[in-house]
FIVEX-275699 format. One line per 3 residues: number of its first residue (from 1); their letters; for each residue x, z, y of N, C-alpha, C. Coordinates in steps of 0.05 Angstrom, whole numbers, always signed. Layout:
N
NUM = a = X,Z,Y,X,Z,Y,X,Z,Y  ...
END
This chain:
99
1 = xxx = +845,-1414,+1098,+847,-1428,+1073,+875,-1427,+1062  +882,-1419,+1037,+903,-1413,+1020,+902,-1433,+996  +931,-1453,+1005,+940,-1469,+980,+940,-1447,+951
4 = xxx = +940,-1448,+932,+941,-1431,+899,+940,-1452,+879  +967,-1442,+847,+949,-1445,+829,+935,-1429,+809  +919,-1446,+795,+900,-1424,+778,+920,-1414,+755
7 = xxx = +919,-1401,+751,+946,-1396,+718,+925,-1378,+703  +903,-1373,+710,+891,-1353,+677,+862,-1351,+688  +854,-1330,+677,+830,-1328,+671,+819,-1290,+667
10 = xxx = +798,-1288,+683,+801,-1250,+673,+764,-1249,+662  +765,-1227,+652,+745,-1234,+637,+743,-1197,+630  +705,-1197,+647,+706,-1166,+643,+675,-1160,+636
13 = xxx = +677,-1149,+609,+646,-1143,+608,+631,-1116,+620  +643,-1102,+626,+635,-1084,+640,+646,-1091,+680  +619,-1091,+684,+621,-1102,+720,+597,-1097,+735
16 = xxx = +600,-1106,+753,+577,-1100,+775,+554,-1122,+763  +533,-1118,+774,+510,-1138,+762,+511,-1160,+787  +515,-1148,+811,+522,-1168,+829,+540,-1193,+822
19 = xxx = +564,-1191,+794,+582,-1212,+795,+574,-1222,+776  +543,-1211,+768,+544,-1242,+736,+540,-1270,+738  +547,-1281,+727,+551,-1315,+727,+571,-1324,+742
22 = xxx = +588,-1306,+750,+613,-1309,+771,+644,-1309,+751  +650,-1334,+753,+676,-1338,+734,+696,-1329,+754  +717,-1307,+733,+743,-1296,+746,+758,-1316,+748
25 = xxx = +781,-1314,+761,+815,-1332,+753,+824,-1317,+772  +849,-1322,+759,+883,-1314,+768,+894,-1335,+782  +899,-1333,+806,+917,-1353,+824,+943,-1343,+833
28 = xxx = +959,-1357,+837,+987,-1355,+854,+985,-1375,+872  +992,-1367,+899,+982,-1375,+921,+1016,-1396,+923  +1018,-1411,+938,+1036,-1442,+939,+1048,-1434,+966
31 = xxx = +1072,-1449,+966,+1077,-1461,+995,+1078,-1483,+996  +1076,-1495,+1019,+1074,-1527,+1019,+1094,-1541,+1007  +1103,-1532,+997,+1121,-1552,+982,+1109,-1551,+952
34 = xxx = +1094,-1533,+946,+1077,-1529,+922,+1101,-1502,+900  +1112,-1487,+917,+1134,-1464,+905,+1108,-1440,+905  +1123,-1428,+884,+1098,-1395,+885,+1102,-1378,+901
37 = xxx = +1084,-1374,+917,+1100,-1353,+937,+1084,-1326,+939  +1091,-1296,+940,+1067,-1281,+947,+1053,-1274,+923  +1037,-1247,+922,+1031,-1239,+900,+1009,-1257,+886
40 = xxx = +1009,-1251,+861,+979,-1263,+850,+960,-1247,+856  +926,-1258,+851,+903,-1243,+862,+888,-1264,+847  +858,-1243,+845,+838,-1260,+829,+815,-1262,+846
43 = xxx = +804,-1283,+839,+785,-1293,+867,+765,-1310,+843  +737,-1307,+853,+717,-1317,+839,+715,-1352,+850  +712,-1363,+827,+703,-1387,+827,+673,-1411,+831
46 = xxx = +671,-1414,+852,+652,-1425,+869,+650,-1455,+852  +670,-1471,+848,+665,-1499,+843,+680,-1509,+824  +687,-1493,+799,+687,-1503,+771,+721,-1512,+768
49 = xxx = +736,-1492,+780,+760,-1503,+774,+768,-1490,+746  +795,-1503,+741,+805,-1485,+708,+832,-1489,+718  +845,-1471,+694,+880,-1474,+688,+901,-1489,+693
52 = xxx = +916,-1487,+708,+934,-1518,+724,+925,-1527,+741  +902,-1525,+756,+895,-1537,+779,+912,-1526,+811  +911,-1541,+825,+910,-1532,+846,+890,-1528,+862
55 = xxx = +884,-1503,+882,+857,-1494,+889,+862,-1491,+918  +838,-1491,+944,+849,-1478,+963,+821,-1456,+957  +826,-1424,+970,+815,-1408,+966,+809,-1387,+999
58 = xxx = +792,-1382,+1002,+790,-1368,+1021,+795,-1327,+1017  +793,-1321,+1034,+792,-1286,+1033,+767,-1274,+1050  +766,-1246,+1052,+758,-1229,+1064,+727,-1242,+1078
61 = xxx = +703,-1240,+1088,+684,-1250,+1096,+681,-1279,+1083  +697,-1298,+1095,+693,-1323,+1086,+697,-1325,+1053  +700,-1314,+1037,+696,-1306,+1007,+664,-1304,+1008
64 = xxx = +651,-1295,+1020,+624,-1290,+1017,+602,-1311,+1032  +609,-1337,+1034,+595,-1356,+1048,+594,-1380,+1030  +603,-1380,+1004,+586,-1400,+993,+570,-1391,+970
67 = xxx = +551,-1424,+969,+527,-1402,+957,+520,-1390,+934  +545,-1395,+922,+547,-1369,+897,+552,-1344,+901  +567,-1340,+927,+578,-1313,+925,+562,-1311,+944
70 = xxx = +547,-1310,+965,+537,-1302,+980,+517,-1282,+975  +514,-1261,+993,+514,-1232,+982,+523,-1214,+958  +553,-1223,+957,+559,-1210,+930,+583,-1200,+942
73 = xxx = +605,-1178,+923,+621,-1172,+937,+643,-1188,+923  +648,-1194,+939,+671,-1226,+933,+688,-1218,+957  +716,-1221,+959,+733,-1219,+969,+750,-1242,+970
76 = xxx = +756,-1255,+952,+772,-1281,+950,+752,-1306,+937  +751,-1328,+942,+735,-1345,+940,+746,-1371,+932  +752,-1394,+897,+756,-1413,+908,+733,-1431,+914
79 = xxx = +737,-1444,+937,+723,-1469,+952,+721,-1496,+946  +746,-1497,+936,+759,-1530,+929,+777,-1540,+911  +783,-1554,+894,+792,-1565,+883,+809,-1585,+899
82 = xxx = +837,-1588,+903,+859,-1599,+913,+861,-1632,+896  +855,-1650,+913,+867,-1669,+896,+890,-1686,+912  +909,-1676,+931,+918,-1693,+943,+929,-1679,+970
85 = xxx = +955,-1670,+981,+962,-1660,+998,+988,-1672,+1010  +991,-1673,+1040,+1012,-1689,+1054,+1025,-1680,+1081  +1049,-1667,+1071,+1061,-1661,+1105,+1077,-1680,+1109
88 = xxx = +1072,-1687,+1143,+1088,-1703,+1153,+1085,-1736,+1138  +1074,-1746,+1122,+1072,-1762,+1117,+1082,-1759,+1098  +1096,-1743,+1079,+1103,-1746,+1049,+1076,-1725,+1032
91 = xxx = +1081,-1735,+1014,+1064,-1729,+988,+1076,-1708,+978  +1067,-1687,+975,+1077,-1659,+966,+1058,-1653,+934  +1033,-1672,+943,+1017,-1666,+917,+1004,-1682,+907
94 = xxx = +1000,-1693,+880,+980,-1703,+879,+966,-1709,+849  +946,-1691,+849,+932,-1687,+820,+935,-1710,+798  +929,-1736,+809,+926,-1756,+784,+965,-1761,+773
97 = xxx = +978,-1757,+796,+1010,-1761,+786,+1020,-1737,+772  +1004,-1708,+771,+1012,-1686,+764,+1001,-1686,+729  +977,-1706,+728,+978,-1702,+699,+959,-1683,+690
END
């Protein structure tokens, strides 16, 4: 599982028939401190995130285990919507203070 945020949106009408009803996005993957680290990558969206969110996302096999993408070729997957993250006992994140 990979902290990210979402920053866009891809959008292709020519595709596999396997990915229809499968919304693209653009993530930049985080470090715990919530810095961008590491290239961007687009990963289909499982549970309705958008723009500015923070996401955690999976890869490779586990991209293909929820039940939207399952049997499709999905490679990156988000899973979750982030509302709230904490190392060590400090608050590094947290959606309702982020606005």
């Amino acid at each position: 599982m990979i902290l990210a945020r979402v920053i866009g949106t891809v959008v292709a009408s020519a595709k596999s028939a396997k990915t229809d009803g499968l919304k693209m996005l653009i993530l930049q993957p985080l470090d715990l401190e919530g810095q961008p680290k590491g290239q961007y990558l687009v990963a289909f969206d499982a549970v309705g995130a958008g723009e500015g969110e923070v996401v955690l996302y999976v890869t490779g096999s586990s991209a293909r285990q929820t039940p939207s993408t399952e049997g499709r070729p999905a490679d990156a997957t988000i899973f979750a919507i982030v509302d709230t993250w904490d190392v060590g006992g400090q608050v590094k994140y947290d959606k309702a203070a982020a606005g």
